[in-house]
C-alpha positions in Angstrom: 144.5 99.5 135.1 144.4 98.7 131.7 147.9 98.3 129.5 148.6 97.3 126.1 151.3 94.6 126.1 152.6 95.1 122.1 154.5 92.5 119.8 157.7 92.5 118.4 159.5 91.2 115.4 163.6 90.8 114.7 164.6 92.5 111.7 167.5 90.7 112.3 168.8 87.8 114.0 171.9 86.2 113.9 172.5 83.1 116.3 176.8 83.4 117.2 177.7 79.9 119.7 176.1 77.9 122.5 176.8 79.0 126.1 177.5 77.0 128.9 174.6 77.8 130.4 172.8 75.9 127.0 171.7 78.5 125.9 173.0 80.6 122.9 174.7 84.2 122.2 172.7 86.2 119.7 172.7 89.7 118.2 169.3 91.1 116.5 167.3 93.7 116.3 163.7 93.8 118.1 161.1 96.2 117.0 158.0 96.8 118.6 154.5 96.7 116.8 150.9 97.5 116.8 149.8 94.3 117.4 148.6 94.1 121.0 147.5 92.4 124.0 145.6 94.1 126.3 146.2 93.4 129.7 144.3 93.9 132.4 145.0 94.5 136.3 143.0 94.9 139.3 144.5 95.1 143.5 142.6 92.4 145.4 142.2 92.3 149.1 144.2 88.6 149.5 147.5 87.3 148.6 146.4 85.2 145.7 147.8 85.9 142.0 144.9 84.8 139.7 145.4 85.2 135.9 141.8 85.4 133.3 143.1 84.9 129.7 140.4 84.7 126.4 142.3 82.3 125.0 141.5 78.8 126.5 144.7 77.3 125.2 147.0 79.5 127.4 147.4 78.1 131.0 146.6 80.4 133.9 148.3 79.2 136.7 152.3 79.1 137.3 153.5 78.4 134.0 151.8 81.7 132.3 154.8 84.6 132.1 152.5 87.0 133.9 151.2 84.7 136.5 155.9 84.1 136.8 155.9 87.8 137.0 153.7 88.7 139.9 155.3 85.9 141.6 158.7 87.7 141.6 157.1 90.9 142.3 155.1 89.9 145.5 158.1 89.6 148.1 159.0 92.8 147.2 155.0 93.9 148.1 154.5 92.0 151.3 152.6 89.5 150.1 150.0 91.8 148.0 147.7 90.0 145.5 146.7 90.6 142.1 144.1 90.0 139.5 144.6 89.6 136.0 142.6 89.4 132.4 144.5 88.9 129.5 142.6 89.2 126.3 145.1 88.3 123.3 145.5 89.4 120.0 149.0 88.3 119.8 149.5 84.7 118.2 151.0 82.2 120.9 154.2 80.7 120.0 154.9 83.0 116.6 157.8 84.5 117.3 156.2 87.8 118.1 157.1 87.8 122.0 153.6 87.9 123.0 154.2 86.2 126.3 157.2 88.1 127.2 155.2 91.3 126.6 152.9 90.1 128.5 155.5 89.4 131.4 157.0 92.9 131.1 153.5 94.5 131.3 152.8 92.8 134.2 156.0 94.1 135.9 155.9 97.4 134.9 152.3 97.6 136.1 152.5 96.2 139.4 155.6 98.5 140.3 153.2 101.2 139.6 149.9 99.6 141.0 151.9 98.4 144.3 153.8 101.7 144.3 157.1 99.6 144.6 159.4 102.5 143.3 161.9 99.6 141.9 164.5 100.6 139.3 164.7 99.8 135.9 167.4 97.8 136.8 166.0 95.9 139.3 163.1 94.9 137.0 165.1 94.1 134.7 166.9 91.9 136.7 163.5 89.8 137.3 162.8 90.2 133.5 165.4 88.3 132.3 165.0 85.7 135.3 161.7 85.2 133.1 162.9 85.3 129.8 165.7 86.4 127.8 163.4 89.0 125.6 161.6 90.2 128.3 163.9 92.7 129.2 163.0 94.4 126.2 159.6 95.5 126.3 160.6 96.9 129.8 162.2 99.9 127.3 160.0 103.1 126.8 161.9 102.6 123.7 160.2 100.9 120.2 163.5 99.3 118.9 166.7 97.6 120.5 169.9 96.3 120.0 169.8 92.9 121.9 173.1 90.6 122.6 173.9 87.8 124.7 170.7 85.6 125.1 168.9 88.3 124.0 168.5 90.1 127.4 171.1 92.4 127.0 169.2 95.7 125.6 170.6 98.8 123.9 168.4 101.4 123.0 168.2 102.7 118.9 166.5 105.3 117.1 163.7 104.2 115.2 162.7 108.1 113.4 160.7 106.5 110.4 157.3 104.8 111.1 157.6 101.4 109.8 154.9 99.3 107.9 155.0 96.0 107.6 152.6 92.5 106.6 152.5 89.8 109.6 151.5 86.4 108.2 150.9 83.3 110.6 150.7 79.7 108.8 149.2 77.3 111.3 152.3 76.2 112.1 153.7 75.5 115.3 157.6 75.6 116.0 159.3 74.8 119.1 162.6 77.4 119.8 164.2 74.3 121.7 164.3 72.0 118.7 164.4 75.2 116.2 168.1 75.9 117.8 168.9 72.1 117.7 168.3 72.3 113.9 170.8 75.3 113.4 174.3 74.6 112.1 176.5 77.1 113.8 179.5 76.7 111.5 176.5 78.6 109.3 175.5 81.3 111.5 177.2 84.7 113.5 175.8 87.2 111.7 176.9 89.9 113.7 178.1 92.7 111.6 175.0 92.4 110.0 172.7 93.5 113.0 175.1 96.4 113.6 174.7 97.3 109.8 170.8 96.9 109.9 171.2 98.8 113.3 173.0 102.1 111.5 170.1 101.4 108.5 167.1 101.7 110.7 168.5 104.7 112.5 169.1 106.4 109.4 165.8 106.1 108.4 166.8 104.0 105.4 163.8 102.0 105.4 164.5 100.3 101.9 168.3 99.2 102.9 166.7 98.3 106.2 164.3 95.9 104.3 167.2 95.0 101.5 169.6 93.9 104.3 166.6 91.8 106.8 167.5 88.8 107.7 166.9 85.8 110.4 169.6 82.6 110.7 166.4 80.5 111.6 164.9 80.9 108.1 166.9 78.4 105.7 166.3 75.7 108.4 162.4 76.5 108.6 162.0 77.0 104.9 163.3 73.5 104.8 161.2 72.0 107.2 157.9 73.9 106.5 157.6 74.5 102.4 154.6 76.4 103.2 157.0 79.0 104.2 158.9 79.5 101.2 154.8 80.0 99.5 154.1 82.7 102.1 157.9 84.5 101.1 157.0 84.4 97.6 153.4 85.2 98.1 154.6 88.5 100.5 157.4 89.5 97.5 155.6 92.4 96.1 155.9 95.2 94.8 156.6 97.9 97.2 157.9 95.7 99.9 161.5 96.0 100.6 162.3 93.0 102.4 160.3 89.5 103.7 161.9 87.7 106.2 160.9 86.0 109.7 160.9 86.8 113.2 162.1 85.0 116.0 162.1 81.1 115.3 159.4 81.2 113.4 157.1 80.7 111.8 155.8 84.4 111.3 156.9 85.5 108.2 157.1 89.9 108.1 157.4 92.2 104.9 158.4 95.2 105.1 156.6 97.8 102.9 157.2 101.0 101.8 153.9 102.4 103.4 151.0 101.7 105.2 148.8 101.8 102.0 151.0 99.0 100.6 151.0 97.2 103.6 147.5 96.9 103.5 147.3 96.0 99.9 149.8 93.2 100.2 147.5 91.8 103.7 144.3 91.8 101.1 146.0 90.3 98.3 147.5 86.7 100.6 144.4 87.1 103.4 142.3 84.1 101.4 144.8 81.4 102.0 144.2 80.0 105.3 146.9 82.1 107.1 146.4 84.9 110.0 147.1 87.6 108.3 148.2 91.4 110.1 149.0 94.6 108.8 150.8 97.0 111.0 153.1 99.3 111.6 155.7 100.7 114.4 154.3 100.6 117.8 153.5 103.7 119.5 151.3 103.9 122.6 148.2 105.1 121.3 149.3 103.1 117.8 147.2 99.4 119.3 144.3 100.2 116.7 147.1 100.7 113.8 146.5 96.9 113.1 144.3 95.4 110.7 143.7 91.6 110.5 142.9 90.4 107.6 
């Protein structure tokens, strides 16, 4: 089988307090995108899990997510093997979840290619042993309300398509020493997710944009100035909202269309960044991404 293994962004993300665990309560908003993986996955006749991925600077044994995945899957399948190729599109370490989608593809396909009949609950239970936003791409659903570490999921509404600009700098940011950076006194956002939550499943795509927001951004803005270039450089006419997802360093606008969306990509493509347009992720919606 073949699956496409989308990204996501956080139109919101507000970091509340440290756990005891170490790591930290958060409320936000994931959406899923066009951007894809594709992932593929073939039954072998031993026990081995192998993993194939395009990109030579992702690992392929234990420490890939999918490689994690199959792992938890195979006492489950009496030992069964599985081959993998993973071609990406995604950007590694972005902020776009790629290797969590990837993870949650992986599961969902092998309870279907192994014919494990496991509840959703039970994947999701080795979801978030993989990682806290895993759990959410295990949803049928393209948007989610997620608390705790992330891996507690609510389902929203999502009945407008959204459009938005993806822009990568060649950055690389580290969510461990992201969080260390973050002064908490600052943060807990909360009502703000709930408030972007009611805007989005309104349809009220221009509060949606007007109210985006991401607790991580004043601290990366800081420490990467090219960041504050790509803000100004995405705040156009016709977008609602710029703002980042995850911890960076992906900066997102939301536009008012798909026409503007692809504008705003030509206009900031010539600067030396990866550059996307996109829009809301449906599952025949993997070709509604242009790079630029």
């Amino acid at each position: 089988m073949i699956l496409s293994a989308p990204a996501k962004i956080n139109l919101g993300l507000a970091v509340r307090r440290r756990r005891p665990d170490g790591y930290h309560d958060i409320s936000t908003i994931f959406l899923k995108i066009s951007l894809a993986d594709k992932l593929g996955i073939d039954d072998t006749n031993s026990p081995d899990i192998t993993v194939h991925c395009d990109d030579p600077n992702i690992p392929n044994d234990s420490r890939n997510l999918v490689h994690r995945a199959a792992t938890a899957l195979q006492p489950a399948a009496s030992g069964r093997g599985a081959r993998f190729s993973l071609r990406k599109s995604i950007p590694v370490a972005a902020g776009l979840g790629g290797g969590s989608s990837n993870a949650a593809t992986a599961l969902s396909g092998l309870n279907t290619l192994w014919n494990l009949q496991l509840a959703p609950a039970e994947l999701a239970r080795h979801a978030a042993a993989i990682g806290a936003d895993v759990p959410f791409f295990l949803l049928p659903d393209v948007a989610a309300l997620g608390r705790g570490r992330g891996d507690e999921v609510e389902p929203l509404s999502c009945p407008a398509v959204l459009s938005l600009v993806l822009v990568k700098p060649p950055v690389t940011v580290s969510t461990a020493w992201a969080y260390r950076q973050l002064d908490l006194a600052l943060t807990d956002n909360a009502d703000a997710t709930t408030i972007l939550a009611h805007h989005l499943e309104s349809g009220d795509i221009e509060s949606l944009g007007k109210g985006c927001f991401n607790d991580f951004e004043p601290v990366m803005l800081t420490h990467f100035p090219v960041l504050r270039t790509i803000k100004r450089a995405l705040t156009q006419p016709g977008v609602y909202g710029v703002s980042m997802s995850g911890s960076g360093p992906t900066m997102y606008a939301l536009c008012r269309s798909y026409d503007v969306a692809q504008e705003v990509a030509q206009t900031v493509r010539n600067q030396g960044w990866q550059v996307w347009a996109c829009q809301t992720w449906r599952s025949d919606s993997a070709g509604d991404t242009e790079q630029h």
